[in-house]
VOMAR-230712 format. One line per field, with one value per residue (C-alpha): residue in three letters; residue number from 0; x, y, z. Coordinates in nm, 4 decimals. Each point is the difference from the previous one (the first is absolute). Example, Ala and Ser with C-alpha at 12.3 -4.5 7.8 and 13.67 -1.06 7.14 Angstrom:
BEGIN
code: [ALA; SER]
pos: [0; 1]
c1: [1.2300; 0.1370]
c2: [-0.4500; 0.3440]
c3: [0.7800; -0.0660]
//
This chain:
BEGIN
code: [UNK; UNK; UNK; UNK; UNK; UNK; UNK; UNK; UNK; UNK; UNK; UNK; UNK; UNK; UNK; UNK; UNK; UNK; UNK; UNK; UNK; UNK; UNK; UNK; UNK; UNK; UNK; UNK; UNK; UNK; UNK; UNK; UNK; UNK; UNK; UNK; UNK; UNK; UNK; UNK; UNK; UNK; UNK; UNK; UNK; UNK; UNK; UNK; UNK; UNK; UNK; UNK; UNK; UNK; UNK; UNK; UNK; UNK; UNK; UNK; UNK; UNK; UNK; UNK; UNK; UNK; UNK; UNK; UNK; UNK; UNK; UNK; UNK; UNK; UNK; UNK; UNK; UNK; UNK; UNK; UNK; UNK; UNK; UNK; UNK; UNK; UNK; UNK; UNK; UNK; UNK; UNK; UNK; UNK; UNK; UNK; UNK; UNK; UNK; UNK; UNK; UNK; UNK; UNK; UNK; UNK; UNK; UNK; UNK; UNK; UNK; UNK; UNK; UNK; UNK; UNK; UNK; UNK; UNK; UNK; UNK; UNK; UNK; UNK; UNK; UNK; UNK; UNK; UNK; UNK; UNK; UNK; UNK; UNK; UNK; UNK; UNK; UNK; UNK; UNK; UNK; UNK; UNK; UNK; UNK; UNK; UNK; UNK; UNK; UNK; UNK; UNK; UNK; UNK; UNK; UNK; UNK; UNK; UNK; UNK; UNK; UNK; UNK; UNK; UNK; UNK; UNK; UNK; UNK; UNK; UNK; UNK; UNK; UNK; UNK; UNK; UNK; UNK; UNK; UNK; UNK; UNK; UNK; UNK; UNK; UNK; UNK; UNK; UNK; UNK; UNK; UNK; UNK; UNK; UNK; UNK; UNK; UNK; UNK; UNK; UNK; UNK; UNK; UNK; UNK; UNK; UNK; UNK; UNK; UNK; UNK; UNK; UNK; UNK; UNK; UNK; UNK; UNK; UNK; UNK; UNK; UNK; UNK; UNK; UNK; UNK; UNK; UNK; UNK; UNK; UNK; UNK; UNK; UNK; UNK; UNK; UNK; UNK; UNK; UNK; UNK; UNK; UNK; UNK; UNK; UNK; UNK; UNK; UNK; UNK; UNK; UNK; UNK; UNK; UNK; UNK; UNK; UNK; UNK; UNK; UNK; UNK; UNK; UNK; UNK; UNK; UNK; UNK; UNK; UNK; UNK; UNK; UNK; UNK; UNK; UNK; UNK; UNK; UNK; UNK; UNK; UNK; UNK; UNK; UNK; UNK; UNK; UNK; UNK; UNK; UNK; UNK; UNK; UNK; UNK; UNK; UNK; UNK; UNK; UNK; UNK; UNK; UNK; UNK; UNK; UNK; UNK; UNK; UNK; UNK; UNK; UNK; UNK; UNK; UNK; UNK; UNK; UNK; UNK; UNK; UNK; UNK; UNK; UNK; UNK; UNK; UNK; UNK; UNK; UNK; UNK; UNK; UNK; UNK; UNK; UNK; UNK; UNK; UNK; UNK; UNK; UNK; UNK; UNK; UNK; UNK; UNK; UNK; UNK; UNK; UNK; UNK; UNK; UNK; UNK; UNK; UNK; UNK; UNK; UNK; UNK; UNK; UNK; UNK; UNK; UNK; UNK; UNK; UNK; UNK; UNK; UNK; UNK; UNK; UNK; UNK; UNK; UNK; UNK; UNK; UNK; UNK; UNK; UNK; UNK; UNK; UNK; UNK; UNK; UNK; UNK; UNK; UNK; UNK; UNK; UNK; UNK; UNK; UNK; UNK; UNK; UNK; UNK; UNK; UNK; UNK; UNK; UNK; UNK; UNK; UNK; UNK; UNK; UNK; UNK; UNK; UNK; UNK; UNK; UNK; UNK; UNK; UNK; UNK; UNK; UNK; UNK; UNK; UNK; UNK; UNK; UNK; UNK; UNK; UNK; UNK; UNK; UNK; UNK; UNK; UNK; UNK; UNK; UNK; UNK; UNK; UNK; UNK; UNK; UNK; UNK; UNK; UNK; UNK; UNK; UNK; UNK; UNK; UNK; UNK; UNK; UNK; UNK]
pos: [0; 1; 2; 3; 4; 5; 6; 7; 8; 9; 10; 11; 12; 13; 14; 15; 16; 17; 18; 19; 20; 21; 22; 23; 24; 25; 26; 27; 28; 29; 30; 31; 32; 33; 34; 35; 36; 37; 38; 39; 40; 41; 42; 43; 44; 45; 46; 47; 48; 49; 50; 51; 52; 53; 54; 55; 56; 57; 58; 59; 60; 61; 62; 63; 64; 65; 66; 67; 68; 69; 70; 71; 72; 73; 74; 75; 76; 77; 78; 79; 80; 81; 82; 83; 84; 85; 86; 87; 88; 89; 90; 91; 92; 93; 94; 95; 96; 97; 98; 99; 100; 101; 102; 103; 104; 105; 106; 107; 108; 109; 110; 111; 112; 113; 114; 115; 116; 117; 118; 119; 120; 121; 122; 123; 124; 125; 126; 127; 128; 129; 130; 131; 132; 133; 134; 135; 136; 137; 138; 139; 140; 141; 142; 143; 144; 145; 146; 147; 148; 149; 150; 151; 152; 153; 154; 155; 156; 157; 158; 159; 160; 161; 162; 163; 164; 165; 166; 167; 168; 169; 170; 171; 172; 173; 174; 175; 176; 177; 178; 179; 180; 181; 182; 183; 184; 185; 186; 187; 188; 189; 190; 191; 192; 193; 194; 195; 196; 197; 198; 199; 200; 201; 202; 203; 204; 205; 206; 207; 208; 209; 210; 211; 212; 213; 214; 215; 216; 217; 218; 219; 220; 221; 222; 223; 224; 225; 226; 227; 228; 229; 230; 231; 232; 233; 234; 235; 236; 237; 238; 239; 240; 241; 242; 243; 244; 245; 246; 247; 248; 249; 250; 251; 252; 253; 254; 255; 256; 257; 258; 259; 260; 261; 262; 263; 264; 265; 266; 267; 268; 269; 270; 271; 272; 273; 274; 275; 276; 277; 278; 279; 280; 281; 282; 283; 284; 285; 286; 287; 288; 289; 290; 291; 292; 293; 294; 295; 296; 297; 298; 299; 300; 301; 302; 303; 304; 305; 306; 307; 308; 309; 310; 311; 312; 313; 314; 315; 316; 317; 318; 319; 320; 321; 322; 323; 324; 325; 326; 327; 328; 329; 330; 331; 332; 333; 334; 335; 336; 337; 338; 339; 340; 341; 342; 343; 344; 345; 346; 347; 348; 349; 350; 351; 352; 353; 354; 355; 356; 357; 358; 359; 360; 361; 362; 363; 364; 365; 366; 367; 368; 369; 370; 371; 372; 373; 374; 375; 376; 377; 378; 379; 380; 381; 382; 383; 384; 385; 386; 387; 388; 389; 390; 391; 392; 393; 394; 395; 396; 397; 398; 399; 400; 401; 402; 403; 404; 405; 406; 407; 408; 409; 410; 411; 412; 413; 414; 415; 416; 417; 418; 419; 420; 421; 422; 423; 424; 425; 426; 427; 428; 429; 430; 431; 432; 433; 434; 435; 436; 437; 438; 439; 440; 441; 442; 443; 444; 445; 446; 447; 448; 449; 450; 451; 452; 453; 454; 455; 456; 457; 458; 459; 460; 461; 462]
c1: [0.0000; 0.3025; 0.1349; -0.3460; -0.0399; 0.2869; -0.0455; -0.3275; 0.1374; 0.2635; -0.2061; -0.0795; -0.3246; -0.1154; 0.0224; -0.1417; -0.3154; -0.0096; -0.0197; -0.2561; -0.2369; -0.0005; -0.0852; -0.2759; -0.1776; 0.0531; -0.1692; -0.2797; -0.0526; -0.0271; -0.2206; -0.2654; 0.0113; -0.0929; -0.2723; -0.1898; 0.0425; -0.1316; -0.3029; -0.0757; -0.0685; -0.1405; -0.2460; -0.1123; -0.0105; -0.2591; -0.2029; 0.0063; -0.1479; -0.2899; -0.0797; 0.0130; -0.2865; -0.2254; 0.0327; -0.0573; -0.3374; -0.0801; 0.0271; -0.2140; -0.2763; -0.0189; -0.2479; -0.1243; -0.3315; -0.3272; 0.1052; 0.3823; 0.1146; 0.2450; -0.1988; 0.1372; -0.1365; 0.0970; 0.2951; 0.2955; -0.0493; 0.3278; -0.1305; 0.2434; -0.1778; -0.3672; 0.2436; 0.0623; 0.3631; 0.1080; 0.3315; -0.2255; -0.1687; -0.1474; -0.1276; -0.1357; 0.0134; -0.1485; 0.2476; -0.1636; -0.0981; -0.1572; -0.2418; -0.0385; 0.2341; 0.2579; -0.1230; 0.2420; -0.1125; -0.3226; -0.0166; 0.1925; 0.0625; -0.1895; 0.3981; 0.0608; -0.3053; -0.0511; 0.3268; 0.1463; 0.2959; 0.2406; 0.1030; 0.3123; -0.0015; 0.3972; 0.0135; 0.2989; 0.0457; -0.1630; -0.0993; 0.0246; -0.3456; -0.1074; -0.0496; 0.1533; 0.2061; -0.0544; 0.1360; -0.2574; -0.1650; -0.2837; -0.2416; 0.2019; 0.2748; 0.1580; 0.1788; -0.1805; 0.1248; -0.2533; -0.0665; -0.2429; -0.1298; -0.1772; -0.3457; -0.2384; -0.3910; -0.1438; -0.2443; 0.0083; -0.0895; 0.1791; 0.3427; 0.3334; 0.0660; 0.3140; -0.0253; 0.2402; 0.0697; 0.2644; 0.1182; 0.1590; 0.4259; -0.0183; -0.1115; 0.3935; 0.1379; -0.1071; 0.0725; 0.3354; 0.0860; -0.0394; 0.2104; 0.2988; -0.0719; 0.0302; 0.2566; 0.2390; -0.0141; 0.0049; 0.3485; 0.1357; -0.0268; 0.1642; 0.3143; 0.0548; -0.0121; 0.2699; 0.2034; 0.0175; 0.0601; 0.3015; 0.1075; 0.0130; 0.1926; 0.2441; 0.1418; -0.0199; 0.1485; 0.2837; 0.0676; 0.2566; 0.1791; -0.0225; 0.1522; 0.3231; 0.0251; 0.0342; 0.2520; 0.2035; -0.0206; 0.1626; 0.2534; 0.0875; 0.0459; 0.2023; -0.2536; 0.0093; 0.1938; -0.3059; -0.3319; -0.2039; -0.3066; -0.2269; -0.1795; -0.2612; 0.1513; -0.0140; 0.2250; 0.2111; 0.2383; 0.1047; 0.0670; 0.1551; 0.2930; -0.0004; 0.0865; 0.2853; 0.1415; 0.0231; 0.1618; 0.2126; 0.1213; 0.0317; 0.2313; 0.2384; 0.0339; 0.1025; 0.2246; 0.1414; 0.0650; 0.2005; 0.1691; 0.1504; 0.1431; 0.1353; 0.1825; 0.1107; 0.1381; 0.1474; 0.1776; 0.0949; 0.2377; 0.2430; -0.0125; 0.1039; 0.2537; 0.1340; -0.0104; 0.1605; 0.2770; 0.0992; -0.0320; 0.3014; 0.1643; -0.0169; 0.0664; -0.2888; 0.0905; -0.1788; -0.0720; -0.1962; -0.1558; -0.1296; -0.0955; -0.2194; -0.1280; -0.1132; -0.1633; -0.1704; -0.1285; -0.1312; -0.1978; -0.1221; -0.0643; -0.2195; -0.2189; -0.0829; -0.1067; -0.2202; -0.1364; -0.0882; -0.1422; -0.2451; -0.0835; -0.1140; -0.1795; -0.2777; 0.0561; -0.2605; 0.0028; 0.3304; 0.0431; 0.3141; 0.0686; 0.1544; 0.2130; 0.1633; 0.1621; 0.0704; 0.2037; 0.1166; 0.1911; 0.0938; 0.2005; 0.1649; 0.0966; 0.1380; 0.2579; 0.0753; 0.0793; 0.0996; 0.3930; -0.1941; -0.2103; -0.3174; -0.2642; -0.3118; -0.3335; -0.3760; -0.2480; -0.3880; 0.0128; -0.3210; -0.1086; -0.3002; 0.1483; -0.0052; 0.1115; -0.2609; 0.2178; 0.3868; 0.2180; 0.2508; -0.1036; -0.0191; 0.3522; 0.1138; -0.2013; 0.1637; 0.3131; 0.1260; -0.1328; 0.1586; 0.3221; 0.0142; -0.1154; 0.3122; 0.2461; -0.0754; -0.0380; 0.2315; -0.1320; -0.3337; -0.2740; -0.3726; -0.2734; -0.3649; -0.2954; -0.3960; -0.3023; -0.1392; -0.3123; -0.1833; 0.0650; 0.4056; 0.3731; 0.2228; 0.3102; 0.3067; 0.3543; 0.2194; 0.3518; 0.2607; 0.1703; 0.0691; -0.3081; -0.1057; -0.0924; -0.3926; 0.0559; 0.1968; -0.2342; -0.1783; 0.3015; 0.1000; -0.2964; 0.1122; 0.1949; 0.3731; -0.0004; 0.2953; 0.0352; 0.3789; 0.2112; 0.2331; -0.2593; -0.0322; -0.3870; -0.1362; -0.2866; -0.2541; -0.1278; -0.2262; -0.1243; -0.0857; -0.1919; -0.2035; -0.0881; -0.0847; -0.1985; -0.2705; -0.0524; -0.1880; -0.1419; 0.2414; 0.2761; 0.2890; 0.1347; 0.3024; 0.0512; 0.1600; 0.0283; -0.0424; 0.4009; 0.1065; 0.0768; -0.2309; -0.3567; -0.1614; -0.3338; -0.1721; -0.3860; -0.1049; -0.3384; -0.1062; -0.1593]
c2: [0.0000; 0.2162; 0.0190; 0.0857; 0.2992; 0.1172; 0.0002; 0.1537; 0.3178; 0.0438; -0.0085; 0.4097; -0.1043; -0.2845; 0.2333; 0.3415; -0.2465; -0.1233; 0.3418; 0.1439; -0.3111; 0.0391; 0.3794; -0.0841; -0.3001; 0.2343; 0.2924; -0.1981; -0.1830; 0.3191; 0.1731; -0.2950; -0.0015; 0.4146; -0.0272; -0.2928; 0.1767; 0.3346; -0.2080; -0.1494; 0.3080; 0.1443; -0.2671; -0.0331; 0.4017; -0.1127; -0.1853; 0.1962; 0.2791; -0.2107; -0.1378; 0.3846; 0.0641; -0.2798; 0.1409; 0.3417; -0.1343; -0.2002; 0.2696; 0.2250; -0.3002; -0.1123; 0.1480; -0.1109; -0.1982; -0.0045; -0.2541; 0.0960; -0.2261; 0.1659; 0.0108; 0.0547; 0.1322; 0.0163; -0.2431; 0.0276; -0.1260; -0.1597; -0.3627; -0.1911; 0.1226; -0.1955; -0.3141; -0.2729; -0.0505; 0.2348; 0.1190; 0.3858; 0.0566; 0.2665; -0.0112; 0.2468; -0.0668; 0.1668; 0.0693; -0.0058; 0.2871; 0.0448; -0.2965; -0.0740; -0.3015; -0.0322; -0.1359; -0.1638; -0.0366; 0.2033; 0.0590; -0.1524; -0.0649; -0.2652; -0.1182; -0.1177; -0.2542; -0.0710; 0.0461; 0.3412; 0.1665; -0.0135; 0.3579; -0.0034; 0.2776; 0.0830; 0.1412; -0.0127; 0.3209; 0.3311; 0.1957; 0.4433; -0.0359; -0.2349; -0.3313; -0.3020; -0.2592; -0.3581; -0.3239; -0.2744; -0.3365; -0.0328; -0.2728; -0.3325; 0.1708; 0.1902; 0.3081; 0.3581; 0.3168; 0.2369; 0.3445; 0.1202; 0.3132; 0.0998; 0.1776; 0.1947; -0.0202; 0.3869; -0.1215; 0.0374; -0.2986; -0.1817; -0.2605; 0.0711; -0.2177; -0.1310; -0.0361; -0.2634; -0.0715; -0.3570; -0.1138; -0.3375; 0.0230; -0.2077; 0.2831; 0.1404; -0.3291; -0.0693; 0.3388; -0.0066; -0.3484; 0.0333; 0.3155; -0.1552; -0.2948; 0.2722; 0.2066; -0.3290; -0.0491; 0.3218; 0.0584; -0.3348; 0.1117; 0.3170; -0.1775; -0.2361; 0.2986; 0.2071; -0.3220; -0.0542; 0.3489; -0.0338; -0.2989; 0.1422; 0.3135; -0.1804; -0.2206; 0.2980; 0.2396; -0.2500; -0.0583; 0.2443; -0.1764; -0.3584; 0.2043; 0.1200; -0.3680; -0.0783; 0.2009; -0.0193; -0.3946; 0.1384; 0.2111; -0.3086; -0.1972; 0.2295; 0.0323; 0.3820; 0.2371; 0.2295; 0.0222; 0.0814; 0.1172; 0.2706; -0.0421; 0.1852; 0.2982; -0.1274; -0.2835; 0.2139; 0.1363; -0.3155; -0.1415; 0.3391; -0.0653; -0.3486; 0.0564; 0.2482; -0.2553; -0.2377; 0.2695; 0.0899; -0.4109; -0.0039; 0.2909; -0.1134; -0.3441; 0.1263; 0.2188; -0.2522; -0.1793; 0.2641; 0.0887; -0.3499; 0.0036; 0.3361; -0.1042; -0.3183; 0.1757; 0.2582; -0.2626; -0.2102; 0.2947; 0.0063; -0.3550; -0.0780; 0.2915; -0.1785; -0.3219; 0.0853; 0.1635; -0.3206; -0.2071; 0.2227; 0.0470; -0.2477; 0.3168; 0.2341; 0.4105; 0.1045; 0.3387; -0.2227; -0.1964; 0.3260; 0.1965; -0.3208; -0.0537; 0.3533; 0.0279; -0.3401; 0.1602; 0.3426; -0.2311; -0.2387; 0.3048; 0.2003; -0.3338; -0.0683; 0.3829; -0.0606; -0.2811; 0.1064; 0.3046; -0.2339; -0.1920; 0.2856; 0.1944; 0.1524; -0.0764; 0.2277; -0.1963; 0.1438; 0.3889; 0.1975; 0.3352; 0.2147; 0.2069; -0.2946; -0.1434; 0.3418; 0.0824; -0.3366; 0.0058; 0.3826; -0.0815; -0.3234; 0.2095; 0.3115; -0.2876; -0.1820; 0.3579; 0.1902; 0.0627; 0.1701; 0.2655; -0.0757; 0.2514; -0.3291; 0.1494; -0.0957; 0.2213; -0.0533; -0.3424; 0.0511; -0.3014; -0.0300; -0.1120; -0.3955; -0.1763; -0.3124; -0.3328; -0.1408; 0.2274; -0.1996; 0.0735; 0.3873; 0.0161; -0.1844; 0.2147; 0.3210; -0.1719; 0.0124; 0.3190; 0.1663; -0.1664; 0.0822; 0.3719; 0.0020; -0.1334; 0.3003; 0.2664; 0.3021; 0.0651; -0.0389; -0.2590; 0.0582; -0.2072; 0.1133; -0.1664; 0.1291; -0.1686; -0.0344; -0.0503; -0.3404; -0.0964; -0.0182; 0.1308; 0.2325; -0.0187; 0.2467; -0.0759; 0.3112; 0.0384; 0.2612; -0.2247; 0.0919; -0.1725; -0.1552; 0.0716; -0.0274; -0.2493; -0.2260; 0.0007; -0.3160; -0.1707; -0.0518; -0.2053; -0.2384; -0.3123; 0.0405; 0.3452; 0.2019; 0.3314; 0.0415; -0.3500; 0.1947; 0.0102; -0.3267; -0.1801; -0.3062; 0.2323; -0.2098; 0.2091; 0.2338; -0.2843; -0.1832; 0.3095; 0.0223; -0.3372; -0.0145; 0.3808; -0.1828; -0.2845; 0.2089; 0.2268; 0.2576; 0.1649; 0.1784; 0.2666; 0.2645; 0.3320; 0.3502; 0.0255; 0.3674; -0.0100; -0.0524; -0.3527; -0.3507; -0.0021; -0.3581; 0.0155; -0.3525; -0.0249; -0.2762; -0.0981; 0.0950; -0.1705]
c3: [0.0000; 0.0722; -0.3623; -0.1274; 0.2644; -0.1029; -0.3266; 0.0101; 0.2022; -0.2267; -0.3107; -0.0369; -0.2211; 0.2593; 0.2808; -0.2395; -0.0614; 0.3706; 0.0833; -0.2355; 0.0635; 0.3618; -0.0180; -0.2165; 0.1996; 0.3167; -0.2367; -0.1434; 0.3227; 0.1990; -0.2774; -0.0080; 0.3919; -0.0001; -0.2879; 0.1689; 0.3313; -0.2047; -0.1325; 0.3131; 0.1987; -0.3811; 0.0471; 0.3916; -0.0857; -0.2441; 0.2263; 0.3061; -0.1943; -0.1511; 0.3433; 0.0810; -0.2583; 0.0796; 0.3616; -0.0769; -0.1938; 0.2964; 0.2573; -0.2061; -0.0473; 0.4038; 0.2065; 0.3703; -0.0451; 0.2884; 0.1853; 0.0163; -0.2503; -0.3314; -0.3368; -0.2870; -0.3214; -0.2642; 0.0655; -0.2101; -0.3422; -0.0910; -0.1538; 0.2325; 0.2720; -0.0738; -0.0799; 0.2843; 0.0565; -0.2723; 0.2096; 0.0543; 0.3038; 0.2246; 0.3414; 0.2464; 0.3867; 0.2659; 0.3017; 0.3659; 0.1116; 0.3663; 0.0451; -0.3160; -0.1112; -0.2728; -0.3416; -0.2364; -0.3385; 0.0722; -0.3457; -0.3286; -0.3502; -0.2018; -0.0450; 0.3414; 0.0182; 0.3447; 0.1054; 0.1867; 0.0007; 0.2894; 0.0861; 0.2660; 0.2303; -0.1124; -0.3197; -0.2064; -0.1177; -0.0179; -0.2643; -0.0203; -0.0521; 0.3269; -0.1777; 0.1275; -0.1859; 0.0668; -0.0586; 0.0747; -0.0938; -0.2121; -0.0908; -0.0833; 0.1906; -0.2553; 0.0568; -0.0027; -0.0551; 0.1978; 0.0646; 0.2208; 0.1459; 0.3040; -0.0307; 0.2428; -0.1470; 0.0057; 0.1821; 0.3887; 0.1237; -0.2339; 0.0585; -0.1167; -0.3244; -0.1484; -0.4140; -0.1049; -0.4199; -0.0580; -0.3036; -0.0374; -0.0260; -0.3285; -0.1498; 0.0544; -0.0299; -0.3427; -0.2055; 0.2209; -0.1045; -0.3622; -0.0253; 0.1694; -0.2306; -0.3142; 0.1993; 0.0423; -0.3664; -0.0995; 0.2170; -0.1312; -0.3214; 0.0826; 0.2062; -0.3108; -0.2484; 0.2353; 0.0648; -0.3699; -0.0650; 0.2823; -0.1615; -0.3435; 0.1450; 0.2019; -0.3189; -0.2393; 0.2521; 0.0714; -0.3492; -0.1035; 0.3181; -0.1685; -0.3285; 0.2212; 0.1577; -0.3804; -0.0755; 0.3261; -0.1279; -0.3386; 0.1461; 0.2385; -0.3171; -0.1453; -0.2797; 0.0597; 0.1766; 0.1226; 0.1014; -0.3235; -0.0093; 0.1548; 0.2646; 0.2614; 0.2005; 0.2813; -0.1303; -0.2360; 0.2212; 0.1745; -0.3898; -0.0576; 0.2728; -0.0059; -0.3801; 0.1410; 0.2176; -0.3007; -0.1719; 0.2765; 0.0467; -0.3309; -0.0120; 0.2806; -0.1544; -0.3332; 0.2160; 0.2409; -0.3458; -0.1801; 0.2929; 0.0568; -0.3721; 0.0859; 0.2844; -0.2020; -0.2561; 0.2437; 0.2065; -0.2803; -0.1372; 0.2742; 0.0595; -0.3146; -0.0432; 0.4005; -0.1680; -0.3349; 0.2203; 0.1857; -0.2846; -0.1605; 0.3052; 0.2932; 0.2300; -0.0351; 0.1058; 0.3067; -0.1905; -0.2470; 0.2300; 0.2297; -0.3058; -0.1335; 0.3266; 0.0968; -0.3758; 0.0895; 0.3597; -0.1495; -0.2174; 0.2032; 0.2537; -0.2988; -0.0846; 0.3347; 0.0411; -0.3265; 0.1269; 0.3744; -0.1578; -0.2525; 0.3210; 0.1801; -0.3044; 0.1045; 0.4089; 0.1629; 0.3324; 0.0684; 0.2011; 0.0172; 0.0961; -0.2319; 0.2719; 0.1591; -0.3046; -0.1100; 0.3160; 0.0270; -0.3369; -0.0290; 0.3216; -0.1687; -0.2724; 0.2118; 0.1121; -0.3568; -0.1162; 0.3116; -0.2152; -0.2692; 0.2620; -0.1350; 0.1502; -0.0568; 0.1495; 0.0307; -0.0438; 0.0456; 0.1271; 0.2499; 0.2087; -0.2051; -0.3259; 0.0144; -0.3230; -0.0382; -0.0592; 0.1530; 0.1666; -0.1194; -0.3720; 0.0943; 0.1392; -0.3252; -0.2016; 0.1982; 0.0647; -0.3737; -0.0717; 0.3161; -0.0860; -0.3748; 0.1003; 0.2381; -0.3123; -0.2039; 0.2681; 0.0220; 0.3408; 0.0680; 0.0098; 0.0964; 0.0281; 0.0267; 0.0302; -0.0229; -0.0875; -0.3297; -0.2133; -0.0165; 0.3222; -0.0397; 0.1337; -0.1798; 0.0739; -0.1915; 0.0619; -0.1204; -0.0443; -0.0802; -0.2585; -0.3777; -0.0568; -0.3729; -0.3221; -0.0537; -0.2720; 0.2356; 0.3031; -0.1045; -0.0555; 0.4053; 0.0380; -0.2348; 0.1685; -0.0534; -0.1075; 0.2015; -0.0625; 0.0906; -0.0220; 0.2698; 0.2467; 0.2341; -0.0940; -0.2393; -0.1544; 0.1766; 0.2700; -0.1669; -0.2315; 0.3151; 0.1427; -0.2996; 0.0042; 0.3716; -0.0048; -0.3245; 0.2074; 0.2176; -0.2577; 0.0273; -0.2185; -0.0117; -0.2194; -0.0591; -0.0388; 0.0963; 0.3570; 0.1366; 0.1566; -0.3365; -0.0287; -0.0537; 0.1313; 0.0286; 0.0801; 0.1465; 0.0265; 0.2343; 0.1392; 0.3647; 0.2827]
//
């Protein structure tokens, strides 16, 4: 039983149809309960009132007769009334009044026969108007719903009487019973048309999800490499970045791929200028040996930076504060270059601006172009921060350098590219920076700084 529990709970149209069915038996079944209650007290309404107007006629028909007996004439002329046992009746009864005895049944309806109508001296209810409501037993002991009313002759001499006007209960039971019969059916139909109308909503409203179960079995398959398709909006934009994730995967695998031949290829040069060495010389030179090495280091260093930036593209879970790192590295560099008297400052940096992904890919990022600002500097290097449309950072790092050409600014993003062989560098760093800044959306660009030199200006998203 467990498995099929289970299974039934997690089945979202199982437990959408479970749902909707339950509201509408609870609906209908409270619905038919309040219209039979409404007709009900519609119909004992009904009769109370009739009773009302046979008693009315009766009270204006009764008079005190010579020898202190009721007469009444005309009597009411409802048919039922001259009928034996017809389930209408009428009775007067004369209540005891000084010596003069009570009289039950001292005058009556052809209806009753020779039978009388027993009046208790509790009534259940009272009306505005001073008649009393009773429930009693009639001939063959059926039930009776009675009114009666309480009468004092004009004449003087005359005894109190009490006018009393019964009607048999099947007279409520039957109308009653055949309007729940037609309510029940009537209802029925209705729940079956709304449960078929739920039904019919559930599997067309679910649908679209059965078409993206389709496709996810595609993708799985390899059969595609994306959700096709369009579906409802309220389904859209889950396709929408589910289809971005594919894209994204499908990015950092082709990625991951190319960079592994890259680093191949990059390691395979000095090996085989190391190994073409010994193979002419038994004894290899150190110099060789260092130089090959180092070239094999920068390279393996630069792929690994391509990759862990490819890993972490688009890394919003990650928070880091712009004016640590700043301080952090403008202090690192004050040291490397402390022979030089750099004057490196920070302007801007307020606690507020927080750089949304690895601190560790924002001091890389700010790292290289800190330390290629300080290789060109005359004197001074400034960094300045502020935020920027869309949500982003923008960050300028000036120096006082001889700067370059506007044709050649492009170039020192390009991997390898060195703008002076006599400077120390593998012309990987900005590369690297470029690569890691549009793996989180970002960019970075050059131009003229303001103290005459390089500015490089790097846009980066913020949290």
């Amino acid at each position: 039983m467990m498995p099929v529990r289970e299974g039934m709970l997690g089945s979202l149209r199982l437990r959408l149809l479970a749902g909707t069915l339950a509201w509408i038996l609870v609906s209908v079944a409270l619905a038919g309960w309040g219209l039979a209650s409404l007709f009900r007290q519609h119909i004992t309404q009904q009769l109370q009132a009739e009773l009302t107007l046979h008693l009315n006629q009766l009270t204006a028909a009764v008079n005190a007769g010579p020898d202190g007996r009721p007469v009444v004439d005309p009597p009411p002329n409802d048919p039922r009334l001259e009928q034996p046992l017809s389930g209408l009746y009428w009775q007067v009864d004369r209540l005891a009044d000084g010596g003069r005895p009570a009289m039950t049944g001292a005058a009556r309806s052809r209806s009753l026969w020779d039978q009388t109508l027993e009046v208790p001296s509790t009534p259940q209810q009272g009306a505005e108007t001073g008649d009393q409501t009773y429930d009693i037993a009639g001939p063959g002991g059926r039930g009776l719903e009675a009114v009666a009313r309480i009468l004092t002759p004009a004449e003087d001499d005359a005894a109190p009487l009490r006018l009393v006007v019964a009607a048999d209960r099947r007279v409520l039971a039957e109308p009653i019973s055949r309007f729940n019969h037609m309510l029940a059916i009537a209802l029925g139909a209705l729940a079956a048309g709304l449960t078929a109308a739920a039904v019919v909503q559930v599997v067309v409203g679910l649908r679209p999800l059965a078409r993206l179960r389709r496709q996810l079995a595609k993708q799985n398959a390899g059969d595609s490499s994306r959700i096709e398709g369009r579906f409802p909006s309220e389904i859209q934009p889950l396709v929408d970045d589910f289809n971005k994730v594919l894209a994204m995967n499908a990015e950092i695998v082709q990625r991951a791929r190319t960079q592994a031949g890259n680093l191949a290829h990059a390691v395979k040069t000095p090996l085989t200028i190391l190994a073409n060495a010994a193979t002419r010389d038994g004894s290899v030179p150190a110099s060789l040996v260092q130089e090959q090495v180092g070239m094999a280091n920068r390279q393996i260093d630069y792929h690994l930076a391509r990759a862990r930036a490819a890993a972490s593209s688009g890394a919003a879970d990650g928070r880091a504060p712009l004016q640590d790192a700043v301080q952090g590295l403008v202090r690192v560099m004050q040291r490397l270059y402390a022979q030089r008297g750099l004057r490196i400052e920070a302007a801007g940096m307020s606690p507020g601006l927080v750089f949304r992904g690895e601190q560790q890919d924002l001091q890389e990022m700010l790292g290289n172009l800190l330390d290629n600002a300080c290789k060109w500097a005359a004197s001074q290097v400034r960094i300045t921060a502020e935020p920027a449309a869309g949500g982003r950072l923008l960050l300028h790092i000036d120096d006082d350098g001889p700067g370059i050409e506007d044709h050649e600014r492009e170039r020192i993003f390009l991997r390898g590219v060195r703008m002076d062989e006599q400077l120390p560098g593998s012309g990987l760093g900005l590369d690297i920076v470029r690569d890691l800044a549009g793996t989180y959306g970002g960019d970075v660009r050059a131009g003229r700084s303001p103290l005459g030199g390089l500015r490089v200006s790097l846009w980066l998203p913020a949290a």
